[in-house]
VEXDREN-2710 file (C-alpha; in Angstrom, 1 decimal):
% VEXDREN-2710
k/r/px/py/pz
1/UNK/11.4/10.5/21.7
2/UNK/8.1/10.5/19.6
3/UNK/5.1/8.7/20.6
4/UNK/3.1/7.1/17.9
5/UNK/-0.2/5.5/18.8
6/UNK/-1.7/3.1/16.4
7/UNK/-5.5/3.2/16.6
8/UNK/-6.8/0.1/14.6
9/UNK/-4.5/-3.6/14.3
10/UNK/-5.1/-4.9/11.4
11/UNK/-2.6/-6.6/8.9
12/UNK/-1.2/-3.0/7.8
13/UNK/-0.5/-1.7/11.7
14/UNK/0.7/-5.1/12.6
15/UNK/3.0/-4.5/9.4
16/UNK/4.4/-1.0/10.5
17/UNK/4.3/-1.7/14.3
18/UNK/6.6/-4.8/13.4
19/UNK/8.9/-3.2/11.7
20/UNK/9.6/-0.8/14.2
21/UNK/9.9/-3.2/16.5
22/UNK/12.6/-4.4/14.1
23/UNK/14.0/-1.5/14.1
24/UNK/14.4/-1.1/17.9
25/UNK/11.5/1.4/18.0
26/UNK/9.0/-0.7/20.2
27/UNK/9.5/1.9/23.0
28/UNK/8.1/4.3/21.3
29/UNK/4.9/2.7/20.6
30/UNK/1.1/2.4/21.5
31/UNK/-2.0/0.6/20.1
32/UNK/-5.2/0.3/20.7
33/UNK/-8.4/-1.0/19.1
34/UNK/-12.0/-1.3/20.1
35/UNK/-11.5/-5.3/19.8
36/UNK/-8.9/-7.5/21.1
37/UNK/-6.6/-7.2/18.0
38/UNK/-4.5/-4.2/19.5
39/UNK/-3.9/-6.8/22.7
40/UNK/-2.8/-9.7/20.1
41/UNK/-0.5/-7.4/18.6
42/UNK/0.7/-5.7/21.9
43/UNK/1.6/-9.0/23.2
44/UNK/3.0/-10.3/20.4
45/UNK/5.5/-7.7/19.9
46/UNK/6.2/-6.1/23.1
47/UNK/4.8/-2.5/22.4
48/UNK/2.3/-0.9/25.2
49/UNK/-1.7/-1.5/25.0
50/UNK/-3.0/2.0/25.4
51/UNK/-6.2/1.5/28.0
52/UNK/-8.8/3.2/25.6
53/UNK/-8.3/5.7/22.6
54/UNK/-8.8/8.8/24.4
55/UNK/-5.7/7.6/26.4
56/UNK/-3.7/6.7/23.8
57/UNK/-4.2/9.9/21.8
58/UNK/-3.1/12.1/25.4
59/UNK/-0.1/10.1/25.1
60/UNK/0.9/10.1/21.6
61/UNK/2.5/12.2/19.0
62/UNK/1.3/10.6/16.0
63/UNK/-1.8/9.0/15.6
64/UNK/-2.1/6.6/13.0
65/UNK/-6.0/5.6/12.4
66/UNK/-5.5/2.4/10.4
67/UNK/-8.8/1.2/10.7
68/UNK/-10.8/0.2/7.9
69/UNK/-12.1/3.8/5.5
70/UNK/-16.2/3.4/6.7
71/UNK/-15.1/3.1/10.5
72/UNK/-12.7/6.5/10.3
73/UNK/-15.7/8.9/11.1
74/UNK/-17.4/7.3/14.0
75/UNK/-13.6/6.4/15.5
76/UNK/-13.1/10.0/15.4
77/UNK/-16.2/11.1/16.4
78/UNK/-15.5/9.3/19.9
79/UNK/-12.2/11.2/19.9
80/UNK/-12.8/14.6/19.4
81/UNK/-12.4/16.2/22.9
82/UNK/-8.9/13.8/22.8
83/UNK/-7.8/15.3/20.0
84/UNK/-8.6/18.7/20.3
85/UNK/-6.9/18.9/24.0
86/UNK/-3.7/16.6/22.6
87/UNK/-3.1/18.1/19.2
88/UNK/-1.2/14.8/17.7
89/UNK/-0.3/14.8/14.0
90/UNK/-2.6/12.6/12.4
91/UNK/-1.8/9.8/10.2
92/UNK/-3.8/7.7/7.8
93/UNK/-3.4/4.7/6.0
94/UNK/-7.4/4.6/5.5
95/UNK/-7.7/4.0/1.6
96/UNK/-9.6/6.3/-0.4
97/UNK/-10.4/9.6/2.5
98/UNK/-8.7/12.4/1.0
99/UNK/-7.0/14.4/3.6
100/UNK/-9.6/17.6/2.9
101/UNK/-12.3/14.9/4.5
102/UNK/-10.2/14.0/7.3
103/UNK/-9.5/17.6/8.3
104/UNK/-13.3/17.8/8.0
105/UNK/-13.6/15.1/10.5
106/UNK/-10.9/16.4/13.2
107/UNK/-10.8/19.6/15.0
108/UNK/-9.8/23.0/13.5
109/UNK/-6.5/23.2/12.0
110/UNK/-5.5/19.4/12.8
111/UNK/-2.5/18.4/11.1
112/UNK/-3.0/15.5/8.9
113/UNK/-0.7/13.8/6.3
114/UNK/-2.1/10.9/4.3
115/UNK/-0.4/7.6/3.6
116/UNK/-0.9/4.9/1.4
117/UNK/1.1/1.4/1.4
118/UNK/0.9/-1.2/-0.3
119/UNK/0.6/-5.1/0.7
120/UNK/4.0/-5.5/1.0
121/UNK/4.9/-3.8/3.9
122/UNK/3.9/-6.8/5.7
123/UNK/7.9/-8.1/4.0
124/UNK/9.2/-5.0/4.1
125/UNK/9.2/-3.6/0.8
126/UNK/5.8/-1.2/0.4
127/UNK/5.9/1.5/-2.3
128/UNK/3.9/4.4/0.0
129/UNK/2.8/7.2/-1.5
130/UNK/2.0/10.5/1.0
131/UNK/0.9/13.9/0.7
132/UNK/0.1/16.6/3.9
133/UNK/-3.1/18.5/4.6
134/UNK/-3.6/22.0/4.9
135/UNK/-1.8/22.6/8.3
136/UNK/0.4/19.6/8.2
137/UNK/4.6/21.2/8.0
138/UNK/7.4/20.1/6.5
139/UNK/8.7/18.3/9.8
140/UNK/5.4/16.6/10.2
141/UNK/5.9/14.9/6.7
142/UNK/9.5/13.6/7.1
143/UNK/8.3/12.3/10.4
144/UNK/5.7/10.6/8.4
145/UNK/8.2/9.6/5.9
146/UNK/10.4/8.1/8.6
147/UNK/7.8/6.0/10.1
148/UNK/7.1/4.3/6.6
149/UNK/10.7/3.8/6.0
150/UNK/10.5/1.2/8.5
151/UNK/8.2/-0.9/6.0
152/UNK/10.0/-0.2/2.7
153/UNK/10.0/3.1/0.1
154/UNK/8.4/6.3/0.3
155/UNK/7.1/9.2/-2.1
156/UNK/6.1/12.2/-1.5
157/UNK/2.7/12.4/-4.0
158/UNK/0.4/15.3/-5.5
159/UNK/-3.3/14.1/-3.6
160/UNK/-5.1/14.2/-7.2
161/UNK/-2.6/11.3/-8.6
162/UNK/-3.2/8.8/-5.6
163/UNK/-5.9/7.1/-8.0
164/UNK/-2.9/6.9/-10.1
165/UNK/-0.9/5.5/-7.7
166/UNK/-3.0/2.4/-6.4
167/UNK/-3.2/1.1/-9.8
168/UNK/0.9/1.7/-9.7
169/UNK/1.4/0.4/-6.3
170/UNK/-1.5/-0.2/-4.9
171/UNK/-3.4/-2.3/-6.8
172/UNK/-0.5/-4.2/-9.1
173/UNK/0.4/-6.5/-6.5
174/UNK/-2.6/-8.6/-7.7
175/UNK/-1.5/-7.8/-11.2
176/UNK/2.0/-9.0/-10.4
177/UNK/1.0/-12.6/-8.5
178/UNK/-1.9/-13.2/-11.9
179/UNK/2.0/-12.4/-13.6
180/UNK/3.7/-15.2/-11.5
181/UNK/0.8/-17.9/-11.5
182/UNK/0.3/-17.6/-15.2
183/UNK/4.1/-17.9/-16.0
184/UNK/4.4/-21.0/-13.0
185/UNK/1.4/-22.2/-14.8
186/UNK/3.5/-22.6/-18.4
187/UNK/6.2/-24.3/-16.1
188/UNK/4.2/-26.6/-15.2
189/UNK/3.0/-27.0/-18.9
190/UNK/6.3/-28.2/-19.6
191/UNK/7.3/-30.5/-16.6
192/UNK/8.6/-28.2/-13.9
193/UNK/6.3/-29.2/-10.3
194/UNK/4.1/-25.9/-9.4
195/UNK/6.4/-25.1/-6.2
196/UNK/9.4/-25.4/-8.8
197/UNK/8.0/-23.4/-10.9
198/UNK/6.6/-20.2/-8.4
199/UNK/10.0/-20.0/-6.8
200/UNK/11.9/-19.8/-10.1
201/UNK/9.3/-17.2/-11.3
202/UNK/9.4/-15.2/-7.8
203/UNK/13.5/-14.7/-7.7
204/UNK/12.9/-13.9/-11.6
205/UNK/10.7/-11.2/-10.8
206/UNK/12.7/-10.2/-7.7
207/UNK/15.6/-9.7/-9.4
208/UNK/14.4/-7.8/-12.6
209/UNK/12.6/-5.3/-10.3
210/UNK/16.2/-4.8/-8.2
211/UNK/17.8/-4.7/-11.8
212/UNK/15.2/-1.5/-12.7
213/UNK/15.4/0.4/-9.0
214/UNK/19.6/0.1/-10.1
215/UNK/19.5/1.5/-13.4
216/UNK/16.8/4.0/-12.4
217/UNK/18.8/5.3/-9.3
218/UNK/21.7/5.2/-11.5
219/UNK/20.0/7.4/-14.2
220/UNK/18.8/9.7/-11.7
221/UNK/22.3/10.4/-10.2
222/UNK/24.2/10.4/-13.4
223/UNK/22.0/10.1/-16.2
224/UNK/23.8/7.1/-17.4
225/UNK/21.5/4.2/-16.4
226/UNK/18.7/2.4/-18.6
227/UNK/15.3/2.6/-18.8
228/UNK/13.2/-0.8/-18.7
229/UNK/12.9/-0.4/-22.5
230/UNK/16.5/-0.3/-23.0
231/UNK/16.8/-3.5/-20.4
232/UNK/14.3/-5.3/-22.5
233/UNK/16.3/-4.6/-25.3
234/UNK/19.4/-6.1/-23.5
235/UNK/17.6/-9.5/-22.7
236/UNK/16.7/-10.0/-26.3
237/UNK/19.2/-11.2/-28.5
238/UNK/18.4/-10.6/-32.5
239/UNK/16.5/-13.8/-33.8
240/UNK/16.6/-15.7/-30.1
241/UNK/13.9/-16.9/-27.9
242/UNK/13.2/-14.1/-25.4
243/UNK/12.1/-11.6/-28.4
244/UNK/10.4/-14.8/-29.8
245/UNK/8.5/-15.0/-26.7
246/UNK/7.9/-10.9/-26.1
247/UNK/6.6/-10.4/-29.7
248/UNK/3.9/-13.5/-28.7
249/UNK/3.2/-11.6/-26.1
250/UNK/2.3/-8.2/-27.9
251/UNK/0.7/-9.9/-30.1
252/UNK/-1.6/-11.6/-27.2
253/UNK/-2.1/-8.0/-26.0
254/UNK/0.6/-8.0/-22.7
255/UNK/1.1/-4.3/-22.4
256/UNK/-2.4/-3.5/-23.2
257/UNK/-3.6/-5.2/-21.1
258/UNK/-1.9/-4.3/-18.3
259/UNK/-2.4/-0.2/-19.3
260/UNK/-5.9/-1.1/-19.4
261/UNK/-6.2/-2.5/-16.1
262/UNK/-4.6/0.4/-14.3
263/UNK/-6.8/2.7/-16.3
264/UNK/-10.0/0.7/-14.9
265/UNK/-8.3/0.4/-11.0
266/UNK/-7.9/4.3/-11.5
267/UNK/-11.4/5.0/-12.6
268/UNK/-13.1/2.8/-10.0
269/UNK/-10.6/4.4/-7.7
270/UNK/-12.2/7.7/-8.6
271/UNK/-15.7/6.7/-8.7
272/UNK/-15.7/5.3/-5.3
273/UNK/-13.9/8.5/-3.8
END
């Protein structure tokens, strides 16, 4: 059975260590944080409170840091001797430390594979991008990708397009809720109550992203399924009120718009790594 530790208890460990615990993993897990967060979390799911994080990296075979990026290098600065006797595979979800910089800030030859989750692991359904470190193998990775599973999707990522990736997966989450409000909003404009209006918005949403991870699944196995361009096309009947509303929308600069603000989440992305 592998160990994983979680160093750090925050709402994105709280999110993976839950859904193992979902998934009848809590056996196999540790945490541990240098304020009382791990013990909320420990006691609220049932997992083991490691007694310090020297202890918990002897017992565990994955460590996941998932503390917060500017606290990475003095957490493992108090860990060193740990890791260097232990030898865990090191995990982070630490935004923005490139796994060259981590392998810079653990012993020699440490096997590290980065991951990168979005908010919505805390339901279940992350998009989490990862890519291994210089000594990390093949094994180490799918153990990786395994443990993310338990929070929703996984890719496996070239490093240099993580920038990329936050304003795909990262970062749209925000675009997507300024989607919902906006279009609640114009519900409410014509009558419908705001909590009317969000739900029917949310299951809207829902249901046209299922729609897209169907036909792209399906084009991938078969080549047969549609690309969101072709499912646009199938909503908007010739002279009728969706292709009314989608040419207002061009005209207002939607898709612009949005391509612009993952180009600015991707540069500030860059110029803060």
């Amino acid at each position: 059975m592998t160990t994983y530790g979680f160093i750090g208890a925050g709402n994105m460990a709280g999110a993976i260590v839950e859904g193992m615990v979902a998934a009848g993993r809590s056996a196999e897990v540790l945490v541990w944080s240098a304020h009382g967060s791990a013990a909320a979390l420990a006691e609220r799911t049932g997992v083991a409170l490691a007694a310090s994080g020297p202890d918990l990296v002897a017992l565990a075979d994955v460590v996941v840091l998932a503390v917060k990026p500017h606290v990475v290098p003095t957490v493992l600065a108090g860990l060193q001797e740990a890791l260097d006797a232990a030898r865990p595979l090191v995990v982070s979800v630490a935004a923005g430390l490139s796994t060259s910089r981590l392998e810079s800030l653990l012993p020699d030859g440490a096997r590290v594979v980065r991951a990168m989750p979005n908010m919505a692991a805390g339901v279940r359904e992350s998009m989490t991008a990862l890519a291994t470190g210089a000594a990390a193998s093949q094994e180490d990775l799918e153990a990786v990708a395994g443990l993310m599973s338990e929070v929703g999707s996984t890719m496996v990522l070239a490093e240099k397009d993580f920038s990329a990736f936050i304003a795909l997966a990262g970062s749209s989450p925000a675009f997507v809720f300024t989607f919902v409000e906006a279009l609640a909003r114009a519900g409410v404009e014509a009558g419908i109550p705001k909590a009317q209006a969000v739900e029917i918005v949310a299951q809207a949403v829902l249901g046209s992203a299922r729609t897209v991870q169907v036909e792209a699944r399906r084009r991938r196995e078969t080549g047969q399924g549609r690309t969101p361009a072709d499912l646009v096309d199938a909503v908007c009947s010739p002279g009728g009120t969706t292709v009314a509303g989608v040419v207002a929308m061009e005209r207002a600069g939607f898709s612009s718009a949005l391509i612009e603000g993952a180009r600015a989440t991707r540069a500030r992305d860059l110029e803060l790594s």
